[in-house]
N, C-alpha and C positions, 0 to 999 in steps of 0.2 A: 198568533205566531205558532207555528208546528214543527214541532220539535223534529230534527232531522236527524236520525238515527247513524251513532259513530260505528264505521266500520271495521270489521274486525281485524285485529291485526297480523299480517300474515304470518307462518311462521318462516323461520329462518330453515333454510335446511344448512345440512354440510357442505362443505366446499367439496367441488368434484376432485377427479383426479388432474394432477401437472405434472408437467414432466420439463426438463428444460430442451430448447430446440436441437436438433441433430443436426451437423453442420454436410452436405455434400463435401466430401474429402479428395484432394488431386496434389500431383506432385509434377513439378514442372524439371527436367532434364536437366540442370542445374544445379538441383539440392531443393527450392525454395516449395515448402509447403503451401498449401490452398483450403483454406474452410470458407465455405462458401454457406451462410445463413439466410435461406429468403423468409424475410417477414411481410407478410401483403401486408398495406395500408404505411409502409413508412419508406415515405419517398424521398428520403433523405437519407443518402448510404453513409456508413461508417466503416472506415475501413483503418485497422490497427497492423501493422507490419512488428511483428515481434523478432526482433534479433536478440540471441544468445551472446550478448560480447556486456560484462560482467565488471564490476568494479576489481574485482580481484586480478583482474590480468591487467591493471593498471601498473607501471612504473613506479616504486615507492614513491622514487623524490617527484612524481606526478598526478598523483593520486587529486582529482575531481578534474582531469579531463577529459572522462565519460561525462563527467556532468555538463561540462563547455560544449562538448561537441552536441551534444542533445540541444543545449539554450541557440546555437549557431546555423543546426545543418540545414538551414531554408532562408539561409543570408546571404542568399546568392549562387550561381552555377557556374559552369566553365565557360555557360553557354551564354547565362546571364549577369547581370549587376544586381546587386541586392533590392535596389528600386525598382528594376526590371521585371524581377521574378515576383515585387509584393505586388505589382499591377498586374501581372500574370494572374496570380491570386484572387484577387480581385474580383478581374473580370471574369473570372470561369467561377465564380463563387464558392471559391474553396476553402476551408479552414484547415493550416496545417498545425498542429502541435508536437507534443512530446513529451516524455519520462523515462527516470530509469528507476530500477531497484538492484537487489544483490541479485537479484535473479535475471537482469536482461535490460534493453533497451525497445520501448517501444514508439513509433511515429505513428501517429493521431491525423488521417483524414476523414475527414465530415464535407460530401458533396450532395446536391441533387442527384438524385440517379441520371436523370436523364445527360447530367452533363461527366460522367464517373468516371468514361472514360481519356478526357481532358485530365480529372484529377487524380486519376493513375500514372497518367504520361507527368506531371508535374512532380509527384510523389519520386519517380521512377529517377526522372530528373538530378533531385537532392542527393539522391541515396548512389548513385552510379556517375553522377560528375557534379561532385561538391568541390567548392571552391573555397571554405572555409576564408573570407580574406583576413588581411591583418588587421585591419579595422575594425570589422566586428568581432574577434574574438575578442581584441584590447578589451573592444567597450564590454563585451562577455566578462571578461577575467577581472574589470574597475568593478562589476554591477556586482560578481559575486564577492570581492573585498569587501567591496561594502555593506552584505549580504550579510559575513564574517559575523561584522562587529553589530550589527543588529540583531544576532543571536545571542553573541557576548551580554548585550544589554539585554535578551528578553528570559525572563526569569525557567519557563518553560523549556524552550533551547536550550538553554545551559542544563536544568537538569536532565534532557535528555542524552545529550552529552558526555557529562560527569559518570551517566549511570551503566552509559555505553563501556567508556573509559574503564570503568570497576568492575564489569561483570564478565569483561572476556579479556580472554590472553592478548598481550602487545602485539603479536604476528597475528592478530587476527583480524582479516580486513571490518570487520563489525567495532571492533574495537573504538576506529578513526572517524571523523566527519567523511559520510560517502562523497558530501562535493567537495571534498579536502580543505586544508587547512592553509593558512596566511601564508607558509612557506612553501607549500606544494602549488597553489594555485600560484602566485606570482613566476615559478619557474615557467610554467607552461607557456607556450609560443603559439603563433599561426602554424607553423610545418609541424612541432609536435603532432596537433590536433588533426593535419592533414594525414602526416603517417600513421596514426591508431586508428585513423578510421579505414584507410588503406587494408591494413595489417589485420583487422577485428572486423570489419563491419561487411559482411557479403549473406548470399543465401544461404552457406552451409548452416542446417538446423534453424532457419528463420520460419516465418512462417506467415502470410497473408491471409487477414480474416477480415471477409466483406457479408456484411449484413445489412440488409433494407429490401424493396419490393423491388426485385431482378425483373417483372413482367413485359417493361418496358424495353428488354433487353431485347425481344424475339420471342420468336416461339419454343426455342432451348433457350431459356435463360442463361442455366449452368451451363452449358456447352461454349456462348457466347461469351459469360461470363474466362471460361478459362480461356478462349483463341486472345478475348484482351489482354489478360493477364500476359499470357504468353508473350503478346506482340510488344509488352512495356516494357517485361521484368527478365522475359529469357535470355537476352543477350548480359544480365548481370551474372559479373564471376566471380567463383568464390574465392572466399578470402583465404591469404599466406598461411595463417596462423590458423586452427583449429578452435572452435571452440570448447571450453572443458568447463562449462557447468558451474554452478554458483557454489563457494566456499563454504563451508558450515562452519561458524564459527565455533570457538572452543569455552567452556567457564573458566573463571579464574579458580584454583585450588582457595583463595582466600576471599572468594566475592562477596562468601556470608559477610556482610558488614555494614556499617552507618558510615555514609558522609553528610558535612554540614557544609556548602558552599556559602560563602561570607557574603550577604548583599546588605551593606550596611544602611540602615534606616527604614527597612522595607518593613512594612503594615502586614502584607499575607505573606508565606512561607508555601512556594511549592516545594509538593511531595512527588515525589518516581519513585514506586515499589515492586521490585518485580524480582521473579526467579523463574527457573526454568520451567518449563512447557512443551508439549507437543507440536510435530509440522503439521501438513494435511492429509499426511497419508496412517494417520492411526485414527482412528472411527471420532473424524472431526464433527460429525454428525451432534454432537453432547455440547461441544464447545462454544457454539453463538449462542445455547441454550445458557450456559452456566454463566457465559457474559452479563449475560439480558438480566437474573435473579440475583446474580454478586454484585454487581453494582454497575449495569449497563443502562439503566434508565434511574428518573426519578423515583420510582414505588420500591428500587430494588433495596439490597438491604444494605449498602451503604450510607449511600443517601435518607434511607428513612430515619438513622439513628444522629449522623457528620449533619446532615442536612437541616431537615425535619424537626427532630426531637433536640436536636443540640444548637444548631444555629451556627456552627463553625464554619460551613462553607455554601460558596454557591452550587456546588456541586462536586464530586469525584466521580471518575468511572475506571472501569473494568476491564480489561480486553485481552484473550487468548492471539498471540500475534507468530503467526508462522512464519519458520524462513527455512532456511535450504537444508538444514539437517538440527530435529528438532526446532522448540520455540521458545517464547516469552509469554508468561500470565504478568500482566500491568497490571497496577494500581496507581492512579496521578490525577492531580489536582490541586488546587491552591485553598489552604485554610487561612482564619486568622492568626498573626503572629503571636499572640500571646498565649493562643491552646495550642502550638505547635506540640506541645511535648506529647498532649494528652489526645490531641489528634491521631499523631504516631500510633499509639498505644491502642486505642479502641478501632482504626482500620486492622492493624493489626488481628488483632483478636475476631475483628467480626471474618475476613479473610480465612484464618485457621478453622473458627470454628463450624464455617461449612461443611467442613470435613466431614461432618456427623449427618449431613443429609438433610432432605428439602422434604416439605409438608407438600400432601397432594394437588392442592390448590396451586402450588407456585410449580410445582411440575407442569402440571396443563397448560398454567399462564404462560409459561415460558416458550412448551412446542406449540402451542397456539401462534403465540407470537412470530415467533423465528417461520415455522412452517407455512402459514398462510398467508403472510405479505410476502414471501418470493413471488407467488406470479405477477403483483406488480413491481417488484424492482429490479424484474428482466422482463416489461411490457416493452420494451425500446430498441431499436437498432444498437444503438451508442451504448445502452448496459450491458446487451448480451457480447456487442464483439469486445468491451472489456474485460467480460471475464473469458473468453474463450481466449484474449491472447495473455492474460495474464496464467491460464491453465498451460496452455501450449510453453512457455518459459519453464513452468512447473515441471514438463515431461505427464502432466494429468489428460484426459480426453474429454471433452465436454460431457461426456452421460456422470462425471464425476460430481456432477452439481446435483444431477437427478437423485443417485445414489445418496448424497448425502441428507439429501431433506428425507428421503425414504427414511433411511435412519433414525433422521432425528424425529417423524412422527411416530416409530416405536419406543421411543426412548424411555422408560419408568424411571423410577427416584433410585431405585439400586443401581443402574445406570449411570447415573448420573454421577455417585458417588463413587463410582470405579472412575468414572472418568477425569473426576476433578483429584483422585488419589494418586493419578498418574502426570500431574502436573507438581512440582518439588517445594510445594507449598511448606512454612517453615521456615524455610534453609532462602531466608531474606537479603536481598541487597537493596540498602535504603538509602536513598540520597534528599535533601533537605536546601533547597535553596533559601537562605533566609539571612536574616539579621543573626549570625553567630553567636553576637555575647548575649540576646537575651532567650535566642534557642535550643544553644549548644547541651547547656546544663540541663536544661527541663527533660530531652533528648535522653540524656546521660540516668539520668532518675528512671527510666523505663526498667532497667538494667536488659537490655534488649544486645547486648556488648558495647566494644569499645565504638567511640566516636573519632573519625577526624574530622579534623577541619580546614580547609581548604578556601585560601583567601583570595581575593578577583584578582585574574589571570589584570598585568599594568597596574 
C-alpha cells in the first residue's frame, strides 16, 4: 500500500476589502424618497417603505394605534375585501409585512423581480386606499388584549417593562408599552385608526428602498425602476400633519435604583440591568465590539463566570441599544432563584469592572468578530433593504454602515475603554422579576441601595 502524501495546508490569507452597497438615490415630485440597491444574483426583490410617523405623535388616551394600524394596513382596500386583496397576494406571490419602532413605521414587501411591479401596485394600494374595516381592527385590538396579558405572565415582558417604567420620565413616550396598554388599546376604534393614518401616513420624509437583481427590468434598470415607482406611488399625497421625528426619551432624576416585581413561586428570577448609553451617531464603531466581550456571546465574560464557572444560568447577554437621542447598555437574563442575590452582585461587578480595559487577545477577538462577518450578514436583498430603511428613519445614509466597521477595524483596547466610559456604567437601574420573599432580602444584602417591591399588577 503507498502511502499517499497529505497536502499541504493552505494558508489563510486576510479578508479583502467591503464596503457596504451604495444605493442609486431619486426623489419623486411628492416628497417620497427612492434607494434603489441592485444586487445581481438575488431575484427576489425586497422592498421596505419607511414612513416617519412615530409613536410619539400618538393620542395619549390612544397610545398603540400605531401598533394596530401596522397589524391591519393589508386587510383590505377601498378597492378590495380583505379576502380579495389575500388572494391578490397570493397570486402575484407577494409577501406583505410590517413594524414599527420610536423611530418610524416600516411595510415589508418581498416579490420576484420579475413580478415587482404587480407588488408595488399592491403595496401602493394599502398605503393610499386603506380601508382599515371594523372587523379586522376588532379582531387587531382582541389579539393585542390578549397580547397584554401574555406579557403580564411572561416573566421577561414584565421586566422589560417595569424597567422602562423606572428609568424614564412619565411624559416620556419610552416610558409606556409602545403597542399601549389595556386602557389605551380598548379605546381605539375602526375610524380612529382610519384618521391617523389619514393625518400621519404619506410621503412627506418617507422613503422607498428596493433591493434585488433590477436586470430583468430593461436595459436601464434604474431609470425603469424609478418610471415604476413613479406610475405606483406619484399620485400619493402628502400627509396633513408633518412629520417631527422620534422623541428622545428623558432619565428619571431617581432611576438609580432596585426593583423586585413579585412572581410568587418562580424557580428563576429575571434580571434587566441597564443605564444610559449612547445613539449611533457617537463612534458606534466600539459598541458591537464591547457587546460581543461584555457579555454578547458564550466565551464573553459574563457568561464565562454566571454561566461556566458558577452554573447560575443558562445564559445572560449584553447589548448597547440606540434610540433617538442617546441610548441603553442592557444586561438581562434569567438566573436561578436561590442565587438571585449573589447573581445581582457579581453581573454587577463584572459590568463595572470593565471599566479598567480589555487584554489584547479579546480586543482582536472582538474586531475580528464584529468586522468580518458583515459581509455575510448583508449578503441578501432582504438584510440590506433592512438596514437601509431602518438608517433612512434614523436621518443616517447608507455609507454609514461602511464608516462604521472602518472604525471598528481601527479600534485598540484604549478605544475601547473611551468608549465603554462614555456609557453611565454605575449609576444602575435594576429590576428583578422573581419570588420577592425569598429574593427581596438577598437583594437588599448587596447594599447596592434601597429595594422596592412591587406586587403583580390583579
Amino acid at each position: 500500500m503507498t502511502d499517499t502524501p497529505i497536502p499541504a495546508r493552505p494558508e489563510v490569507a486576510p479578508p479583502g476589502p467591503w464596503a457596504f452597497p451604495e444605493p442609486s438615490t431619486t426623489r419623486l415630485d411628492n416628497g417620497l424618497g427612492l434607494q434603489t440597491f441592485h444586487t445581481p444574483g438575488q431575484y427576489v426583490a425586497s422592498v421596505r417603505l419607511a414612513i416617519p410617523v412615530v409613536p410619539a405623535q400618538e393620542p395619549r388616551e390612544l397610545e398603540g394605534i400605531l401598533a394596530l394600524l401596522s397589524r391591519t394596513f393589508d386587510e383590505g382596500t377601498l378597492d378590495h375585501s380583505a379576502e380579495e386583496f389575500a388572494e391578490l397576494l397570493e397570486r402575484a406571490g407577494v409577501a406583505l409585512g410590517s413594524s414599527t419602532s420610536e423611530f418610524g413605521l416600516v411595510l415589508d414587501l418581498d416579490v420576484p423581480v420579475s413580478r415587482l411591479e404587480r407588488g408595488l401596485e399592491l403595496l401602493a394600494e394599502c398605503v393610499q386606499r386603506p380601508a382599515y374595516p371594523d372587523d379586522e381592527v376588532d379582531r387587531a385590538r382582541r389579539k393585542r388584549l390578549a397580547d397584554i396579558e401574555q406579557e403580564n405572565a411572561d416573566p421577561r415582558s414584565r421586566a422589560m417593562r417595569e424597567f422602562a417604567a423606572t428609568f424614564y420620565t412619565p411624559e416620556s413616550r419610552a416610558s409606556r408599552p409602545s403597542a399601549g396598554s389595556p386602557a389605551t388599546v380598548r379605546a381605539i376604534t375602526a375610524p380612529a385608526v382610519r384618521d391617523f393614518h389619514h393625518d400621519h401616513v404619506g410621503p412627506t420624509g418617507a422613503v422607498l428602498v428596493v433591493a434585488g437583481d433590477l436586470s430583468p427590468l430593461g436595459a436601464e434598470p434604474l431609470q425603469e425602476l424609478h418610471a415604476l415607482v413613479e406610475r405606483t406611488f406619484g399620485g400619493w399625497t402628502p400627509q396633513p400633519v408633518e412629520p417631527v421625528g422620534p422623541q428622545g426619551p428623558v432619565r428619571r432624576e431617581d432611576a438609580r435604583r432596585i426593583v423586585v416585581v413579585d412572581r410568587p413561586g418562580s424557580v428563576q428570577s429575571e434580571l434587566y440591568v441597564g443605564c444610559l448609553g449612547p445613539d449611533r451617531r457617537h463612534g458606534w464603531g466600539a459598541y458591537p465590539v464591547l457587546s460581543f466581550l461584555v457579555g454578547g456571546a458564550p466565551q464573553a465574560r459574563v457568561d464565562s463566570v454566571l454561566r461556566e464557572d458558577k452554573g447560575y444560568t443558562y445564559g445572560l447577554r449584553t447589548a448597547f441599544v440606540p434610540r433617538a437621542d442617546g441610548g441603553l447598555f442592557i444586561a438581562s437574563g434569567s438566573v436561578r432563584a436561590d442565587v438571585t442575590g449573589e447573581s445581582v452582585g457579581i453581573l454587577l461587578d463584572i459590568l463595572e469592572k470593565a471599566r479598567e480595559g480589555f487584554t489584547p487577545e479579546e480586543v482582536r477577538s472582538g474586531v475580528d468578530f464584529v468586522s468580518q462577518t458583515a459581509p455575510a450578514r448583508y449578503a441578501t436583498a432582504d438584510s440590506v433593504a433592512d438596514e437601509a430603511a431602518g438608517l433612512a428613519l434614523e436621518k443616517l445614509p447608507p455609507r454609514w454602515v461602511t464608516e462604521m466597521f472602518e472604525e471598528t477595524r481601527s479600534l485598540t483596547g484604549e478605544a475601547l475603554v473611551e468608549a465603554y466610559g462614555r456609557a453611565d456604567v454605575g449609576r444602575w437601574t435594576v429590576v428583578v422579576v422573581g419570588d420577592a420573599d425569598q429574593v427581596a432580602d438577598e437583594v437588599r444584602a448587596l447594599g447596592r441601595g434601597d429595594v422596592e417591591v412591587r406586587r403583580r399588577e390583579g
